[in-house]
C-alpha positions as CSV (number, residue, x, y, z in Angstrom):
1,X,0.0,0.0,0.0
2,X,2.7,2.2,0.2
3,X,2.6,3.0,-3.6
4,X,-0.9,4.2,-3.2
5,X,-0.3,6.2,-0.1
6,X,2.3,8.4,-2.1
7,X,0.0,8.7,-4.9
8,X,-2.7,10.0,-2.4
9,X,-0.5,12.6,-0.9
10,X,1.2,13.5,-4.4
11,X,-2.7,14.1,-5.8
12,X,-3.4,16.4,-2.8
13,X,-0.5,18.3,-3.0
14,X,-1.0,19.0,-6.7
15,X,-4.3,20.1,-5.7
16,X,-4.0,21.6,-1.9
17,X,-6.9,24.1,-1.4
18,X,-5.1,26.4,1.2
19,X,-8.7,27.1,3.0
20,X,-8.5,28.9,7.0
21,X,-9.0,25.8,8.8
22,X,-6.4,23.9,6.9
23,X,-3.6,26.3,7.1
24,X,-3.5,27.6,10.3
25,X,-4.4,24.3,12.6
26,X,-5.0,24.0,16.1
27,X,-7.2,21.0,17.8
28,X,-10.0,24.2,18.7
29,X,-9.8,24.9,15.1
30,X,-10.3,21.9,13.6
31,X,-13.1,21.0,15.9
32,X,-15.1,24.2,14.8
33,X,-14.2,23.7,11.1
34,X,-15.6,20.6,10.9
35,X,-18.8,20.8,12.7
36,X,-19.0,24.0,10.3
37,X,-18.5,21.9,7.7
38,X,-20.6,19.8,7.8
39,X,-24.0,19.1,5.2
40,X,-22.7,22.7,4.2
41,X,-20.1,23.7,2.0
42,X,-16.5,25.3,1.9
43,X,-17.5,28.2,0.2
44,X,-20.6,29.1,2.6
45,X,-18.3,27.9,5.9
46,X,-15.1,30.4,4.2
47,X,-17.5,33.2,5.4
48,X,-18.6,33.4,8.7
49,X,-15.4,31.0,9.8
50,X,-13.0,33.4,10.9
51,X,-15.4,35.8,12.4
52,X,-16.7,32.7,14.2
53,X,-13.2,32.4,15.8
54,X,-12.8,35.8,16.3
55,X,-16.1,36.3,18.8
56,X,-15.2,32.8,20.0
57,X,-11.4,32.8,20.1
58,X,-11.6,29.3,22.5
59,X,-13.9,26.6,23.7
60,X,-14.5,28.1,26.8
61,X,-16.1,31.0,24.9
62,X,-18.6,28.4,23.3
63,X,-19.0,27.3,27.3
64,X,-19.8,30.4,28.1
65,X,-22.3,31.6,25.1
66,X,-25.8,31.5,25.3
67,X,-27.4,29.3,22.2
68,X,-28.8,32.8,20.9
69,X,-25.4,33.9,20.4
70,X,-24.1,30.7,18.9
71,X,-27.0,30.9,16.7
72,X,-26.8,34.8,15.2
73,X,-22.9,33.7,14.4
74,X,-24.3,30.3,12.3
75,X,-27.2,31.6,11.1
76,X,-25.5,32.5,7.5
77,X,-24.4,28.8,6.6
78,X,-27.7,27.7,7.8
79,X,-29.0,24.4,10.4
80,X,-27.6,26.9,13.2
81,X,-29.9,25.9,15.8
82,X,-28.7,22.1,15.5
83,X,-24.9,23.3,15.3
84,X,-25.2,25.4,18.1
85,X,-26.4,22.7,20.2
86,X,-24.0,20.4,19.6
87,X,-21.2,23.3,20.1
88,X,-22.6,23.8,23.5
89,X,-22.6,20.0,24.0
90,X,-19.3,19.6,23.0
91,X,-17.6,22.9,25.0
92,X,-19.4,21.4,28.0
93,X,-17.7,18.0,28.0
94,X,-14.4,19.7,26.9
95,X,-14.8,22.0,30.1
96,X,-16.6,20.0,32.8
97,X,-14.7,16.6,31.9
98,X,-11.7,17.6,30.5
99,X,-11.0,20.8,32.0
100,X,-11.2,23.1,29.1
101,X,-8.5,21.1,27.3
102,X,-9.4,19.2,23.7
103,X,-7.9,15.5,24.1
104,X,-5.5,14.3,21.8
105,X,-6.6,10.8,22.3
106,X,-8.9,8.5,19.7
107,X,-11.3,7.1,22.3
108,X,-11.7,10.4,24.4
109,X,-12.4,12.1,21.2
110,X,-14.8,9.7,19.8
111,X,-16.7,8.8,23.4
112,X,-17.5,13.0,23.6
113,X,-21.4,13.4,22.3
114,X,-21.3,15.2,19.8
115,X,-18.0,14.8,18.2
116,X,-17.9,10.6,16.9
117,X,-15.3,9.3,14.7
118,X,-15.2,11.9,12.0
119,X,-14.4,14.7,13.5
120,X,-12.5,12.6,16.7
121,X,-10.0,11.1,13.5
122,X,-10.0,14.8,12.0
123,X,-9.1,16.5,15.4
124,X,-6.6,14.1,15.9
125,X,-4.8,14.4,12.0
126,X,-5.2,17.8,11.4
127,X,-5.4,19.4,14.8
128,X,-3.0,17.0,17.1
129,X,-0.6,16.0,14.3
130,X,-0.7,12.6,15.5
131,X,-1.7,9.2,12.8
132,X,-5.5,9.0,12.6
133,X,-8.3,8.1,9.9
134,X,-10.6,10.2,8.6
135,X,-13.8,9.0,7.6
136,X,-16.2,10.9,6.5
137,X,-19.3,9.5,3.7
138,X,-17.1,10.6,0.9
139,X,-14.2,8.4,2.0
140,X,-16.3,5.5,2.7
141,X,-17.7,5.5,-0.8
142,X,-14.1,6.2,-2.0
143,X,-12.8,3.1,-0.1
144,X,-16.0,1.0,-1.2
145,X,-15.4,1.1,-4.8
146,X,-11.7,1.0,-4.7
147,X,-11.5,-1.5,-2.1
148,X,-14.9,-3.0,-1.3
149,X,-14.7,-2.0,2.2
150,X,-18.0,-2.4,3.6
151,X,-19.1,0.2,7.2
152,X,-17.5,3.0,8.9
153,X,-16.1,0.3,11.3
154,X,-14.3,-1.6,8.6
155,X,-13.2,1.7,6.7
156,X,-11.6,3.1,10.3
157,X,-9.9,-0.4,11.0
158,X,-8.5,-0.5,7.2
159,X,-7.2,3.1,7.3
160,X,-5.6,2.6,10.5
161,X,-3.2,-0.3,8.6
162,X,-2.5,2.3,5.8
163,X,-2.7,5.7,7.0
164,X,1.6,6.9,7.7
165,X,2.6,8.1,10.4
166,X,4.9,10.8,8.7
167,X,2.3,12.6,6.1
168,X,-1.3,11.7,7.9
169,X,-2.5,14.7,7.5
170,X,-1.9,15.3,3.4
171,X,-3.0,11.4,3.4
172,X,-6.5,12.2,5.0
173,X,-7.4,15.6,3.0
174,X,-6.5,13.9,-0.2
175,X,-8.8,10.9,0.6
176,X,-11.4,13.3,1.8
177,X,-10.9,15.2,-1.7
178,X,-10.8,12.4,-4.1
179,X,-14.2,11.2,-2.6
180,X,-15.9,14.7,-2.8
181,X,-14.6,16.1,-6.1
182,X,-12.9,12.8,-8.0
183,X,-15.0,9.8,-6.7
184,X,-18.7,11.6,-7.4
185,X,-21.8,10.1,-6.0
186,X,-22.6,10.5,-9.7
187,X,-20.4,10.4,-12.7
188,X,-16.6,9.5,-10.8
189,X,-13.9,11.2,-13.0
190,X,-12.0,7.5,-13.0
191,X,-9.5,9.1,-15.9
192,X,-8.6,12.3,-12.8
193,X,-7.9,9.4,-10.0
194,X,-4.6,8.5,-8.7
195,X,-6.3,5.2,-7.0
196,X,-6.7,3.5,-10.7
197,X,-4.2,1.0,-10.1
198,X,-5.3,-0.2,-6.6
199,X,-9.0,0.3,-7.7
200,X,-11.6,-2.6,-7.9
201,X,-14.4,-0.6,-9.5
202,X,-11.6,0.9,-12.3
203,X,-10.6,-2.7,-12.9
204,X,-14.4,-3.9,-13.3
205,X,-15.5,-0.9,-15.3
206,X,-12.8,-1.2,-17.9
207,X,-13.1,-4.9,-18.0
208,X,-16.5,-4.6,-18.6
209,X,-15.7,-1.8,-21.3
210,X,-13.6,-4.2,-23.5
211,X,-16.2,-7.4,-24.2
């Protein structure tokens, strides 16, 4: 797997995005972003993300915000009632269990409500710089045609054999890429993906192609 590890992190590279949340990291950061993030886009989250940091510079500010507040700052990317809730849930656990500190820890991470294994793998790639996976629905689709993996259980235990500890974080955006812009719910752009050789639906498709 090696091969296809370097091919992951050579495709990003080529293709880096330098958005807020992926340049300037911090575990507070990334644990914002992604909760931002997500059923929204990058474009819509791009606005209101750094002004979101600014009026809430660390978790204990979330701690300390009333939902109404939370909600005026969210309101522009939309569903800001739910991701103000779960903000407030999250800050609380960070505060009250963890004493204002994010863990840098997989199962602390992942056993916060709120958070789950997502945004615990993200936190801990992008935010910690320590070796996690990162599995989010366009990854597991990306992994279940290239590889037939079948669940977010058996995408996180294959991704934990794979993912390098030197170059996580390039690995992870670049699978997280592929699925959302190369490896289409609709149409995948097979020709644009550096997976082709490792890929069981490439291999299928072209087979099928040439009868």
């Amino acid at each position: 797997m090696e091969g296809l590890v370097d091919a992951v992190v050579k495709w990003e590279k080529e293709h880096w995005v330098p958005y807020p949340w992926r340049v300037d990291r911090t575990p507070y950061k990334v644990l914002v972003a992604e909760v931002l993030l997500q059923r929204t886009t990058r474009k819509a989250v791009s606005r209101v993300y750094d002004t979101f940091l600014s009026e809430f510079p660390d978790i204990s500010y979330i701690y300390k915000a009333s939902p109404q507040e939370l909600e005026l700052a969210l309101k522009p990317i939309g569903l800001y009632k739910q991701r103000a809730t779960r903000l407030k849930e999250i800050a609380k656990a960070i505060v009250e269990v963890f004493g204002g500190t994010i863990p840098c820890d997989y199962a602390s991470l992942n056993g916060i409500y709120g958070v789950g294994p997502y945004i615990a793998g993200a936190v801990l790639s992008f935010g910690c710089g320590k070796k996690a996976p990162v599995v989010d629905s366009n990854v597991m689709r990306l992994l279940g045609r290239a590889f037939g993996v079948k669940g977010p259980r058996d995408a996180i235990e294959f991704l934990w054999g794979i993912v390098p500890e030197s170059g996580h974080e390039f690995f992870n955006y670049g699978l997280v890429d592929l699925g959302a812009y190369v490896c289409a719910y609709r149409g995948p752009k097979c020709s644009e993906c550096p997976l082709r050789p490792y890929c069981e639906y490439y291999a299928s498709s072209t087979a099928s192609r040439a009868r």
